[in-house]
PyMOL commands that place a pseudoatom at each C-alpha (Angstrom):
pseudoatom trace, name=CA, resn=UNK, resi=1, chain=A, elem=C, hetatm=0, pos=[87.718, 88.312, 104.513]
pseudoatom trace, name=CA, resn=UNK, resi=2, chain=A, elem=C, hetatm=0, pos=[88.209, 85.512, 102.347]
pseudoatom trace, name=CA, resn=UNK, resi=3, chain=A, elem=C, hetatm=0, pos=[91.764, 83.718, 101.238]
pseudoatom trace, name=CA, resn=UNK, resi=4, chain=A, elem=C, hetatm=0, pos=[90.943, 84.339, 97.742]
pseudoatom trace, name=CA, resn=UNK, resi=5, chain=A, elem=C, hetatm=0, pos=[91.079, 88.137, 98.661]
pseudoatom trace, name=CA, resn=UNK, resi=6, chain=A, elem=C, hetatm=0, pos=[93.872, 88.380, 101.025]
pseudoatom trace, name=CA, resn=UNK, resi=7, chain=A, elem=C, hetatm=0, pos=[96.209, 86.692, 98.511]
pseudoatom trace, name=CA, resn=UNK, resi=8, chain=A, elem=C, hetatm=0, pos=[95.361, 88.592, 95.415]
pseudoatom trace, name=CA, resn=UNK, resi=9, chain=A, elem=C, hetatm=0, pos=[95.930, 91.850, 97.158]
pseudoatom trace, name=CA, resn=UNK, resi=10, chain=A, elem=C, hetatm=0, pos=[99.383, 90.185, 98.105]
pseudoatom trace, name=CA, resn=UNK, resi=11, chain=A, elem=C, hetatm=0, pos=[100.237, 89.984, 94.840]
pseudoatom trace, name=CA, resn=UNK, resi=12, chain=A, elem=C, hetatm=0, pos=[98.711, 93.038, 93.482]
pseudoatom trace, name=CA, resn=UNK, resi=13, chain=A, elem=C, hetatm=0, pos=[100.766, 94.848, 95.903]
pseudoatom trace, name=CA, resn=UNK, resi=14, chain=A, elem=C, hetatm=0, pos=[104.208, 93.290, 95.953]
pseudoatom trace, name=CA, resn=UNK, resi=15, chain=A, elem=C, hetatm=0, pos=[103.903, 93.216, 92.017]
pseudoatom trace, name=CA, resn=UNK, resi=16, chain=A, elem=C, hetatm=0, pos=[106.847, 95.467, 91.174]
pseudoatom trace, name=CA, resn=UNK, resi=17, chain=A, elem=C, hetatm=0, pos=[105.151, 98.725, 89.597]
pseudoatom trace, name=CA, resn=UNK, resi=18, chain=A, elem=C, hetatm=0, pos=[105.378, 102.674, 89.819]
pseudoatom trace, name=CA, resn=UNK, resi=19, chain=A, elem=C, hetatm=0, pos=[105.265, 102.793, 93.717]
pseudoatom trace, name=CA, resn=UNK, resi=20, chain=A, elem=C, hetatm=0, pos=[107.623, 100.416, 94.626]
pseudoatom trace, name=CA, resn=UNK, resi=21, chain=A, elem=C, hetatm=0, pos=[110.376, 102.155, 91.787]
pseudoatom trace, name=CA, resn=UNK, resi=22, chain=A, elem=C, hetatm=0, pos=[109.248, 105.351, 93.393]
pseudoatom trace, name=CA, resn=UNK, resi=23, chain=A, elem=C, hetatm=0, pos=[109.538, 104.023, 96.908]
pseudoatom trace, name=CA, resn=UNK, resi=24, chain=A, elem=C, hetatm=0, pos=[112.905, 102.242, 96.060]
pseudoatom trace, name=CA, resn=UNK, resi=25, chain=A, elem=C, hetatm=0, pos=[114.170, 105.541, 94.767]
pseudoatom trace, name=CA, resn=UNK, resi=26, chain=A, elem=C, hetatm=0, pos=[113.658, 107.178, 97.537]
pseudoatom trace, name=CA, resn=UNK, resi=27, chain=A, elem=C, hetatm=0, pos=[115.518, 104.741, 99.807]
pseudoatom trace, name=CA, resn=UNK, resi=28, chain=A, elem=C, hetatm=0, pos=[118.469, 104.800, 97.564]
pseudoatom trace, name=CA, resn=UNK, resi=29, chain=A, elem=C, hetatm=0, pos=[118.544, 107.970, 97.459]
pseudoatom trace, name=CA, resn=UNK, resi=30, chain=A, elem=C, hetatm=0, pos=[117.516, 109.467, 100.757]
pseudoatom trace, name=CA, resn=UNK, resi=31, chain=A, elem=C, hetatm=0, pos=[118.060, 106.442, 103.280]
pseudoatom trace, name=CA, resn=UNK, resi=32, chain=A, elem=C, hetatm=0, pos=[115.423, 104.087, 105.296]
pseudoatom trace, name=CA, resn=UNK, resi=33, chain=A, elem=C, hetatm=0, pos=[113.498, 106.906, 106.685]
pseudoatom trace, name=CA, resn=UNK, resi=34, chain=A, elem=C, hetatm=0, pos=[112.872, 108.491, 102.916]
pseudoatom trace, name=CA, resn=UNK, resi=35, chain=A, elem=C, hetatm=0, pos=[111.839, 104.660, 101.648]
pseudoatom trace, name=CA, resn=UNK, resi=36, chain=A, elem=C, hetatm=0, pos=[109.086, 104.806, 104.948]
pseudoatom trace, name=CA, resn=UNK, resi=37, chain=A, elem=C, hetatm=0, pos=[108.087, 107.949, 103.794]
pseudoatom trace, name=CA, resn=UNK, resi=38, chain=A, elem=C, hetatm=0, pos=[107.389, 106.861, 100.215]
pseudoatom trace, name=CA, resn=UNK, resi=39, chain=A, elem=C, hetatm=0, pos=[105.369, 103.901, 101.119]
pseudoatom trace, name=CA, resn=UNK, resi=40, chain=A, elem=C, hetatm=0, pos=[102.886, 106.401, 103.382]
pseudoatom trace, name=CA, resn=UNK, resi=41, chain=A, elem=C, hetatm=0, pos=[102.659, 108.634, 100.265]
pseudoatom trace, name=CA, resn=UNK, resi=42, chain=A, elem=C, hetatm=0, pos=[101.928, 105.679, 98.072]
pseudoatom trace, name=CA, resn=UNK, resi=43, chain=A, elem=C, hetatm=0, pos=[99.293, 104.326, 100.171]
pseudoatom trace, name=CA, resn=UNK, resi=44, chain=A, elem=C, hetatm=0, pos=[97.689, 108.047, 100.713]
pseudoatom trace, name=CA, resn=UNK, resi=45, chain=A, elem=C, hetatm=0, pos=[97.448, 107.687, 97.185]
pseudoatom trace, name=CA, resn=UNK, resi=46, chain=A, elem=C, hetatm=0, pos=[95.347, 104.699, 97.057]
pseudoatom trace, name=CA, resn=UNK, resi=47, chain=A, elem=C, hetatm=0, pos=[92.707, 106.367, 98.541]
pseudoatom trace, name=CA, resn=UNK, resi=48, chain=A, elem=C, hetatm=0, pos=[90.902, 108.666, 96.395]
pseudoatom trace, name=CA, resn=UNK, resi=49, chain=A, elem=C, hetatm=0, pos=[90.770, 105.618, 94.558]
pseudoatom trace, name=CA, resn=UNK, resi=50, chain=A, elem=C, hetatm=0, pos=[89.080, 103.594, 97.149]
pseudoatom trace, name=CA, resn=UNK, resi=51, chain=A, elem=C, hetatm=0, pos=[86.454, 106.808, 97.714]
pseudoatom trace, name=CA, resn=UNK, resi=52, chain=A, elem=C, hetatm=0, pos=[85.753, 106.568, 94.347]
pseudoatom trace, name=CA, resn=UNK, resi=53, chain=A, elem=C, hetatm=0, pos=[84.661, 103.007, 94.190]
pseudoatom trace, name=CA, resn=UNK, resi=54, chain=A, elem=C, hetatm=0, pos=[83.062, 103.019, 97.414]
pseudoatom trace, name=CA, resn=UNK, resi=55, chain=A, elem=C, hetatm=0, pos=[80.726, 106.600, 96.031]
pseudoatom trace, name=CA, resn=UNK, resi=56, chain=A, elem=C, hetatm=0, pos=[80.084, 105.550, 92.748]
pseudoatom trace, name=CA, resn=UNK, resi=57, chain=A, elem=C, hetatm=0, pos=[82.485, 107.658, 90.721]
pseudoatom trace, name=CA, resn=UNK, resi=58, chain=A, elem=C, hetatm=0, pos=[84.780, 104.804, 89.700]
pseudoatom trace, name=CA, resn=UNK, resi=59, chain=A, elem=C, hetatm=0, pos=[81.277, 103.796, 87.431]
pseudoatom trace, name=CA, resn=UNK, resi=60, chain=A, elem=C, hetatm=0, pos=[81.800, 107.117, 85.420]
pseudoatom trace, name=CA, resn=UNK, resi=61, chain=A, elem=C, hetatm=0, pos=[85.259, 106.658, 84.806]
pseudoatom trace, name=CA, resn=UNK, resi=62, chain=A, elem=C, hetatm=0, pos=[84.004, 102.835, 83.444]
pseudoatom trace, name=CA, resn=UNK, resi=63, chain=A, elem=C, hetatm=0, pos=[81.412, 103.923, 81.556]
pseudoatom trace, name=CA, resn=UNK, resi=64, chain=A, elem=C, hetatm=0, pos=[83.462, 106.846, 79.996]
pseudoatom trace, name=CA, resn=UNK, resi=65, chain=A, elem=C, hetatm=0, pos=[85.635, 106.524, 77.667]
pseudoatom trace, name=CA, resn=UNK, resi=66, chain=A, elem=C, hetatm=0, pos=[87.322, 110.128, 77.809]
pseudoatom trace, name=CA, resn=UNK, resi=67, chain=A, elem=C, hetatm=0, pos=[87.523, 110.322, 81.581]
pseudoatom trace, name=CA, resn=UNK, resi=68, chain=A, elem=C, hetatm=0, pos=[88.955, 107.109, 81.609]
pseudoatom trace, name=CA, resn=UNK, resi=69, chain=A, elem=C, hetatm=0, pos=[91.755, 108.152, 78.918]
pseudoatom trace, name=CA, resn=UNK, resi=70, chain=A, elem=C, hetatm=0, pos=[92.491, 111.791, 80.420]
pseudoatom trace, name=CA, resn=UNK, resi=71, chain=A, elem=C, hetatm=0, pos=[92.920, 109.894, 83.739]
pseudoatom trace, name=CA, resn=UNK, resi=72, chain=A, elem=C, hetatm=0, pos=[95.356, 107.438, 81.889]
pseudoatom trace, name=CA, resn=UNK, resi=73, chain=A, elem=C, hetatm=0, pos=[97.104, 110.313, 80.122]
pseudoatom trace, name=CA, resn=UNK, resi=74, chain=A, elem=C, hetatm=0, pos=[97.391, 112.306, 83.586]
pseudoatom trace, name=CA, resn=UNK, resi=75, chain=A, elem=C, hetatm=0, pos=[99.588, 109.885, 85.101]
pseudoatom trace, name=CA, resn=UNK, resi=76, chain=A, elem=C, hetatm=0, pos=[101.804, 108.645, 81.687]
pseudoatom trace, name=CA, resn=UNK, resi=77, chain=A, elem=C, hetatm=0, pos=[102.501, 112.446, 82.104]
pseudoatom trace, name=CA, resn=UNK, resi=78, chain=A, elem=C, hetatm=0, pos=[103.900, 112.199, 85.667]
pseudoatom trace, name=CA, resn=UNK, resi=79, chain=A, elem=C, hetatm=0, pos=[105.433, 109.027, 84.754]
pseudoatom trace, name=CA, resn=UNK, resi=80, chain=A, elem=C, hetatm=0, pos=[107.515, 111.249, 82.120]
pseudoatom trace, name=CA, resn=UNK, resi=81, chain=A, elem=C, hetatm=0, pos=[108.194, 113.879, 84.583]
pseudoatom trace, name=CA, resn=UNK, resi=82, chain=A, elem=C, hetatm=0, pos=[109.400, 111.321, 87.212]
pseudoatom trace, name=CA, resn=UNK, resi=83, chain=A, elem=C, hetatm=0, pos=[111.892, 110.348, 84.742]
pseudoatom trace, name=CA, resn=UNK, resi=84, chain=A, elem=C, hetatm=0, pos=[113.027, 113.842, 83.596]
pseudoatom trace, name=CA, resn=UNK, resi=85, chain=A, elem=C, hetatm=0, pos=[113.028, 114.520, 86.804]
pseudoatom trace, name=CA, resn=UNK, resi=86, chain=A, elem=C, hetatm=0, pos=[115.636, 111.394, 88.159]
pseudoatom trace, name=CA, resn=UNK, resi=87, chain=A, elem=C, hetatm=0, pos=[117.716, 111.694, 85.639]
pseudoatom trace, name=CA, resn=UNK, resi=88, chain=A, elem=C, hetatm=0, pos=[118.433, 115.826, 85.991]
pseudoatom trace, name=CA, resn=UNK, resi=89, chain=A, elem=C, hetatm=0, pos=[118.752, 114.907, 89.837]
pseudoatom trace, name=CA, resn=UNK, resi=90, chain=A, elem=C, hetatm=0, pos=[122.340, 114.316, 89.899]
pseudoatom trace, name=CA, resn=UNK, resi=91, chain=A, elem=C, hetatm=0, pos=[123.159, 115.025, 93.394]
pseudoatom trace, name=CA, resn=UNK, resi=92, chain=A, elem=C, hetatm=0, pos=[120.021, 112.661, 94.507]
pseudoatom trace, name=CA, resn=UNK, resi=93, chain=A, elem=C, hetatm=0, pos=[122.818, 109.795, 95.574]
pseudoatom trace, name=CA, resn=UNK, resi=94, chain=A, elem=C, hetatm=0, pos=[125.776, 111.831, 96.337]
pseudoatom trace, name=CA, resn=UNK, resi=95, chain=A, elem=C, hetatm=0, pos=[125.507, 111.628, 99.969]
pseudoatom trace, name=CA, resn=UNK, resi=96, chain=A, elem=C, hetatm=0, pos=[128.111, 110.447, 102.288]
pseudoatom trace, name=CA, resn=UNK, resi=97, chain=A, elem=C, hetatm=0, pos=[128.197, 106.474, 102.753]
pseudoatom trace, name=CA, resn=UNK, resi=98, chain=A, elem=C, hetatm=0, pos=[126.017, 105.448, 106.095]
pseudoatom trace, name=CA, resn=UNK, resi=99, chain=A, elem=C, hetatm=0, pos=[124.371, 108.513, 106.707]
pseudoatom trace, name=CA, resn=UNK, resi=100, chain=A, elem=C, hetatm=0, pos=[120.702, 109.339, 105.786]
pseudoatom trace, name=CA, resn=UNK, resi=101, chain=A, elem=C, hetatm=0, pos=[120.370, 112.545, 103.886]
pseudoatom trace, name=CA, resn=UNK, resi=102, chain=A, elem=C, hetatm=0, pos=[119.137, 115.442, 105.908]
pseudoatom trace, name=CA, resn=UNK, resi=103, chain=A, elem=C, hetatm=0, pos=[115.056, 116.072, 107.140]
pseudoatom trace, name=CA, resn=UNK, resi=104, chain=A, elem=C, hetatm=0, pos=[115.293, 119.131, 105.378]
pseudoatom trace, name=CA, resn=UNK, resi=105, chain=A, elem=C, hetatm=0, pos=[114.983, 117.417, 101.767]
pseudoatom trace, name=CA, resn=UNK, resi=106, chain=A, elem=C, hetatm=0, pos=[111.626, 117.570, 102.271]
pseudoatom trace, name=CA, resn=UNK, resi=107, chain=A, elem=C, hetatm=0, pos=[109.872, 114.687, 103.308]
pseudoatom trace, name=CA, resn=UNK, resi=108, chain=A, elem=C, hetatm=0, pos=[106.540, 116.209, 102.576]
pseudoatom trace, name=CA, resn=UNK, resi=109, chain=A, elem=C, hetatm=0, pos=[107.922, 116.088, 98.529]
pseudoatom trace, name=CA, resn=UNK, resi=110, chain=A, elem=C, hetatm=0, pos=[108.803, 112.613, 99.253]
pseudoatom trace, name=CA, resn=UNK, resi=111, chain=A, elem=C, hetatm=0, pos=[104.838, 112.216, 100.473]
pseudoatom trace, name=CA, resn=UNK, resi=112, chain=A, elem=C, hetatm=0, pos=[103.262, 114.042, 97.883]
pseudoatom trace, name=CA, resn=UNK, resi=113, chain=A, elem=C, hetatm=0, pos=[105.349, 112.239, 94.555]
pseudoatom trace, name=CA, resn=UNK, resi=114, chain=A, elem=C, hetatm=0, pos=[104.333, 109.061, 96.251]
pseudoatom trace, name=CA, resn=UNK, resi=115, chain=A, elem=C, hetatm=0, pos=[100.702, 110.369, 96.583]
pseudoatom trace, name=CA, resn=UNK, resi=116, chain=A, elem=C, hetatm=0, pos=[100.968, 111.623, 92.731]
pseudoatom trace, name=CA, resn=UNK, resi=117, chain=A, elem=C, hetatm=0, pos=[102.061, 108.381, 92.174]
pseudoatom trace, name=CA, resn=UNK, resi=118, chain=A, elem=C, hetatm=0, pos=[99.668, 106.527, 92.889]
pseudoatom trace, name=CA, resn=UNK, resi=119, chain=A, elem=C, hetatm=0, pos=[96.785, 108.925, 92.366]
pseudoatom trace, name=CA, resn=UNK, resi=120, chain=A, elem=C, hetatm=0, pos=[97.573, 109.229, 88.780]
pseudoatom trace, name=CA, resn=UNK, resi=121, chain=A, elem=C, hetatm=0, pos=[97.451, 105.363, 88.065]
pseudoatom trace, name=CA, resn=UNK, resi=122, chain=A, elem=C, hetatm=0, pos=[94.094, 104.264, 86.479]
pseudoatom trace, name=CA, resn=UNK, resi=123, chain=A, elem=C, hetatm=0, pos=[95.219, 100.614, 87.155]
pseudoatom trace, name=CA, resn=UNK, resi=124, chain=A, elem=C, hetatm=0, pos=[94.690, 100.981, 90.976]
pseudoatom trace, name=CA, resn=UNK, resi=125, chain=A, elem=C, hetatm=0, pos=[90.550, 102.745, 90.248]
pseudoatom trace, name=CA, resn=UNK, resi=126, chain=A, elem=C, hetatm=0, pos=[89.751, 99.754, 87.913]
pseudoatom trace, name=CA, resn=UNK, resi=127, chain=A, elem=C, hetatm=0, pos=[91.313, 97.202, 90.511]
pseudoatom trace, name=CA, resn=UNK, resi=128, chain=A, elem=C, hetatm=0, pos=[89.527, 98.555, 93.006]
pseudoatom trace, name=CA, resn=UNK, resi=129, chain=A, elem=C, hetatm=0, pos=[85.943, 98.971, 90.780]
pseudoatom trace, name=CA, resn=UNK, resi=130, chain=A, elem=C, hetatm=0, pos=[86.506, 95.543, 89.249]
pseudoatom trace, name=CA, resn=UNK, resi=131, chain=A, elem=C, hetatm=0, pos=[87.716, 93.207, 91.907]
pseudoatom trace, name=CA, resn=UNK, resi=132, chain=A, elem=C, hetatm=0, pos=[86.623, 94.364, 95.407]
pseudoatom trace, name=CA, resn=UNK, resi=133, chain=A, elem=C, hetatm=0, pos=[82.700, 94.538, 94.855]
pseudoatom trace, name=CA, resn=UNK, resi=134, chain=A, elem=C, hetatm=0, pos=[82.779, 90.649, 94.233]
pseudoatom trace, name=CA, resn=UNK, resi=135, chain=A, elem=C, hetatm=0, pos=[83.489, 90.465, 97.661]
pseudoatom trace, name=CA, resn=UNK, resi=136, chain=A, elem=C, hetatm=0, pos=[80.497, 92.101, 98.676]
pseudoatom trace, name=CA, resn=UNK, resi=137, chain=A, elem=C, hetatm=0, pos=[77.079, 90.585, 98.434]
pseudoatom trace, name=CA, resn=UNK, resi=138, chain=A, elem=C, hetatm=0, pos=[74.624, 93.088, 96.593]
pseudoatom trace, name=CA, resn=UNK, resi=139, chain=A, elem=C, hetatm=0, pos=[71.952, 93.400, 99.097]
pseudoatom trace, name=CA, resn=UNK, resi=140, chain=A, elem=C, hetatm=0, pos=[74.231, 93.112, 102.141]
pseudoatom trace, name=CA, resn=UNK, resi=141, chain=A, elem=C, hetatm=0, pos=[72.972, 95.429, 104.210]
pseudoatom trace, name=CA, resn=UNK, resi=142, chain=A, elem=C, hetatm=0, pos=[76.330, 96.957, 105.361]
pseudoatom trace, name=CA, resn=UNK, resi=143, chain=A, elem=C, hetatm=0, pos=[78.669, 97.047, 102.230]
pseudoatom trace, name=CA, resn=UNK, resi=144, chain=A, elem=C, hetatm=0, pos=[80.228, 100.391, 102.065]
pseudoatom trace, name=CA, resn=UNK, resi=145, chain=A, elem=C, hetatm=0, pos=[81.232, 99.585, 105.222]
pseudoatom trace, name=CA, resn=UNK, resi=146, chain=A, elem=C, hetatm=0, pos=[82.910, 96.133, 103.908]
pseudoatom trace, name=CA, resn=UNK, resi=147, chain=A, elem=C, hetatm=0, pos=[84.000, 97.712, 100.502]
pseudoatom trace, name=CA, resn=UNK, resi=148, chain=A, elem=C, hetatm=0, pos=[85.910, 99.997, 102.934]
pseudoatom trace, name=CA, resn=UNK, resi=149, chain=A, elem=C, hetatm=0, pos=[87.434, 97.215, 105.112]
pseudoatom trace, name=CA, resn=UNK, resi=150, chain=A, elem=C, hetatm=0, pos=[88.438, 95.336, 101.995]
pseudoatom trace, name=CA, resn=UNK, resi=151, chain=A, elem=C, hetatm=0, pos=[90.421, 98.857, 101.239]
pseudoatom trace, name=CA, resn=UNK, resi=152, chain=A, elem=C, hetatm=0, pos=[91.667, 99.390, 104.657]
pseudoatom trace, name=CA, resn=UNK, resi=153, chain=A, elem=C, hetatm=0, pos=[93.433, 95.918, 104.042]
pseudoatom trace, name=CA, resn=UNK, resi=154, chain=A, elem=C, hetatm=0, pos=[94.607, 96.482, 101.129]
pseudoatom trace, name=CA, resn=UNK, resi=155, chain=A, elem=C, hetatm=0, pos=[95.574, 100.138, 101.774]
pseudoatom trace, name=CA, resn=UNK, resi=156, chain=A, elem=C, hetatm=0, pos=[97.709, 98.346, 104.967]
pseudoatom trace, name=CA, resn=UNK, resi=157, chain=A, elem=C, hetatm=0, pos=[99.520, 95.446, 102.510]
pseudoatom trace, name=CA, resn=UNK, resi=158, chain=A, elem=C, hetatm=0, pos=[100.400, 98.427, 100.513]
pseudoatom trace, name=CA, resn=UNK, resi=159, chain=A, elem=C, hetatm=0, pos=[102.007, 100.142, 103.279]
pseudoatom trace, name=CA, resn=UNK, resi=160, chain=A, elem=C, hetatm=0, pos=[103.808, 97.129, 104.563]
pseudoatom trace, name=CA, resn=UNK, resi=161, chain=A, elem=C, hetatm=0, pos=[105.183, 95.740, 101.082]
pseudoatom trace, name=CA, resn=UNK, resi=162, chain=A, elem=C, hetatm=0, pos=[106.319, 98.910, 99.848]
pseudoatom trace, name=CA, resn=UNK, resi=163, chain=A, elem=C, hetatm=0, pos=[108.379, 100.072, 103.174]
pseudoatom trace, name=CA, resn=UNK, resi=164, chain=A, elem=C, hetatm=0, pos=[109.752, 96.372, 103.089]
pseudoatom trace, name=CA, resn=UNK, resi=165, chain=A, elem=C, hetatm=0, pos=[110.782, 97.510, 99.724]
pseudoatom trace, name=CA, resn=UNK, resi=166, chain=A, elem=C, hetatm=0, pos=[112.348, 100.602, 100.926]
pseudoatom trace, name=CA, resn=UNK, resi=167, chain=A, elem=C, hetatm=0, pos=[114.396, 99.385, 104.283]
pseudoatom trace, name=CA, resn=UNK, resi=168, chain=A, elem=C, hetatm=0, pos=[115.884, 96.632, 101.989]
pseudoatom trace, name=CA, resn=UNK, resi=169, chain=A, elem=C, hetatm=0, pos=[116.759, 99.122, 99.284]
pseudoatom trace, name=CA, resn=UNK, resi=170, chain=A, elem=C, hetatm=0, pos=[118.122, 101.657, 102.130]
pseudoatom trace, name=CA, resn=UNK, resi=171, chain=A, elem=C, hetatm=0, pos=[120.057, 98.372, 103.629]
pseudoatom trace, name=CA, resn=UNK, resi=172, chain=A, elem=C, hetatm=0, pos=[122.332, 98.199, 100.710]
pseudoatom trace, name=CA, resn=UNK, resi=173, chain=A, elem=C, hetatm=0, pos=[122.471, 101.979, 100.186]
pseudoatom trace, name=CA, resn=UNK, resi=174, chain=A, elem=C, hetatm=0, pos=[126.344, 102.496, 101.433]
pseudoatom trace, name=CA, resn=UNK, resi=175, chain=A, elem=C, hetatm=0, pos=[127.368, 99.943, 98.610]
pseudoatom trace, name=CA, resn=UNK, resi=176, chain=A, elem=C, hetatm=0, pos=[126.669, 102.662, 96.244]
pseudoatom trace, name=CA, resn=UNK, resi=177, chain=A, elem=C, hetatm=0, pos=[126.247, 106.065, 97.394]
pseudoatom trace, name=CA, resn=UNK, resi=178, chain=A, elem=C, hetatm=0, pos=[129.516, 108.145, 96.945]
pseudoatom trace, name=CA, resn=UNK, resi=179, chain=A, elem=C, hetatm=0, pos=[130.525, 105.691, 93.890]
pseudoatom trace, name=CA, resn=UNK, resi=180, chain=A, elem=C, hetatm=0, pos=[129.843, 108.134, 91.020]
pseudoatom trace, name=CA, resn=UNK, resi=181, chain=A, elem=C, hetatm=0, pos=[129.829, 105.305, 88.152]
pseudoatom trace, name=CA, resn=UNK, resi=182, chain=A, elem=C, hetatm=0, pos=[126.983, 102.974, 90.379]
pseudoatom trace, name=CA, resn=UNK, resi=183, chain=A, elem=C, hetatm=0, pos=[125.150, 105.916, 91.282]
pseudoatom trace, name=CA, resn=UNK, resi=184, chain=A, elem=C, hetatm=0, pos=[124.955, 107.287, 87.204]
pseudoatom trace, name=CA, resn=UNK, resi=185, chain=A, elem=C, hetatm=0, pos=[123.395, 103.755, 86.512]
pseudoatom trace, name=CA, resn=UNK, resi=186, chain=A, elem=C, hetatm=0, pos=[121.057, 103.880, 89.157]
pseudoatom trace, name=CA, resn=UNK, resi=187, chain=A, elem=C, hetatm=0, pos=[119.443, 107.146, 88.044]
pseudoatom trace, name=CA, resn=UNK, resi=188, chain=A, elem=C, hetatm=0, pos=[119.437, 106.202, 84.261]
pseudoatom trace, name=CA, resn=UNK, resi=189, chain=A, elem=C, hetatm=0, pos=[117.807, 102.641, 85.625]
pseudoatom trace, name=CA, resn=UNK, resi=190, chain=A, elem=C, hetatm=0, pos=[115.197, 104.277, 87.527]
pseudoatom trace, name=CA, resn=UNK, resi=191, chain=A, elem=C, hetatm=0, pos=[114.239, 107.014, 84.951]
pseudoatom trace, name=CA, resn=UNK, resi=192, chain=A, elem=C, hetatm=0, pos=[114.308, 104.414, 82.074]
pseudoatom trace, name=CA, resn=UNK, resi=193, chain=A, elem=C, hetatm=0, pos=[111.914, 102.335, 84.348]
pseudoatom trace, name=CA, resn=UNK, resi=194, chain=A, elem=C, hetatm=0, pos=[109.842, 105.580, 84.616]
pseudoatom trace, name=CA, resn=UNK, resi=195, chain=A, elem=C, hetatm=0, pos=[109.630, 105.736, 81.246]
pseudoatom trace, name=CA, resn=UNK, resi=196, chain=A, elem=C, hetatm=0, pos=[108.934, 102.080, 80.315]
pseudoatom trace, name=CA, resn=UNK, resi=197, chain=A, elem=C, hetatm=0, pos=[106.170, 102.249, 82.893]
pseudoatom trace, name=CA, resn=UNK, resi=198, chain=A, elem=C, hetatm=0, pos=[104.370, 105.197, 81.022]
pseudoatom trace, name=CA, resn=UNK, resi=199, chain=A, elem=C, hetatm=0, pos=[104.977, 103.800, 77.547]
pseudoatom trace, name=CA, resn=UNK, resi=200, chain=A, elem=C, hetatm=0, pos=[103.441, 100.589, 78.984]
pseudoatom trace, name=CA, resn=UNK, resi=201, chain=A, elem=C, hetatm=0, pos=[100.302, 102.357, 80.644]
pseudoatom trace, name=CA, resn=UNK, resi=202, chain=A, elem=C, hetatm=0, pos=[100.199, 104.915, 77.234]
pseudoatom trace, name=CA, resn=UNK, resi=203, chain=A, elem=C, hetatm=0, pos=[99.879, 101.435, 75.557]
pseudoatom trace, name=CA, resn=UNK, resi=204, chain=A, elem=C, hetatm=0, pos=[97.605, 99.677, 77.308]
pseudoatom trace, name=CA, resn=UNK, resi=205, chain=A, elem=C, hetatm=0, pos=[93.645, 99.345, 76.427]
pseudoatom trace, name=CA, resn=UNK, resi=206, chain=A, elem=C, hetatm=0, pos=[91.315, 99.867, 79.144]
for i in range(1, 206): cmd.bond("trace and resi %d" % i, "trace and resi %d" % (i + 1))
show_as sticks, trace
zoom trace
């Protein structure tokens, strides 16, 4: 696995986008176990992307113009209903001050937003499509099985960034859970990023 690799993937991952808001969210709002949580959805989410490039499919999606833009679409949608969705959620933060909100609030939600998440984001197909098979020799005679180390690695740097993300975010979380004013700004900061995230994907050219 060459250096070249290892440290774009670093930066890919720890690049602040819509899994590490999501995954922040979640920390804020649920407590270091919900930020963990996020990060395994997120990563989950990576790969159908991987599968894709490693079958073929990510080609059609390259060579196709619609597929490529209902893709797209697909996840500026979810990017809008993230943000509806933080901003309605009032009582997301209102939890007691060093206390982690209950199992109940279902983790499995946590996992499959984070999944959406990532599914959803046509950036992650082409990154995969684009950069990983130039680490794989054309006539090597095991490359799917490469292409799908390369993943695995970056699946794990995914997975390790992002729940970094979320036990620092949880770390701070009794500064401003119960302070109704902090917590108001918080949800409005995360929904507006939601939203500037999807105008910026809407906006972008493939």
């Amino acid at each position: 696995m060459s250096i070249a690799f290892l440290l774009t993937t670093v930066v890919v991952v720890a690049t602040p986008g819509t899994g590490v808001v999501y995954t922040l969210a979640a920390a804020l709002s649920r407590g270091r176990r919900a930020g963990v949580v996020a990060a395994v959805g997120c990563t989950l989410g990576t790969v159908p992307h991987l599968l894709a490039t490693v079958t073929g499919a990510a080609a059609l999606l390259h060579a196709s113009a619609t597929a490529f833009q209902v893709l797209k679409y697909a996840g500026v949608a979810y990017l809008l209903y993230m943000a509806w969705a933080t901003a309605r959620d009032k009582e997301a933060l209102v939890v007691e001050a060093g206390k982690e909100a209950p199992p109940e609030v279902s983790e499995r939600r946590v996992i499959v937003r984070g999944v959406l998440v990532n599914i959803l984001n046509p950036k992650l197909t082409i990154f995969f499509f684009a950069f990983l098979p130039q680490f794989v020799s054309p006539g090597e005679p095991h490359a799917v099985l490469r292409m799908a180390g390369l993943g695995g690695f970056f699946m794990l740097a995914t997975f390790a960034v992002f729940a970094g993300y979320g036990v620092l975010a949880a770390s701070v979380r009794r500064h401003v859970v119960g302070r109704p004013r902090v917590t108001a700004w918080l949800r409005r900061g995360f929904a507006g990023s939601f939203v500037a995230l999807g105008a910026k994907l809407a906006l972008t050219a493939r």
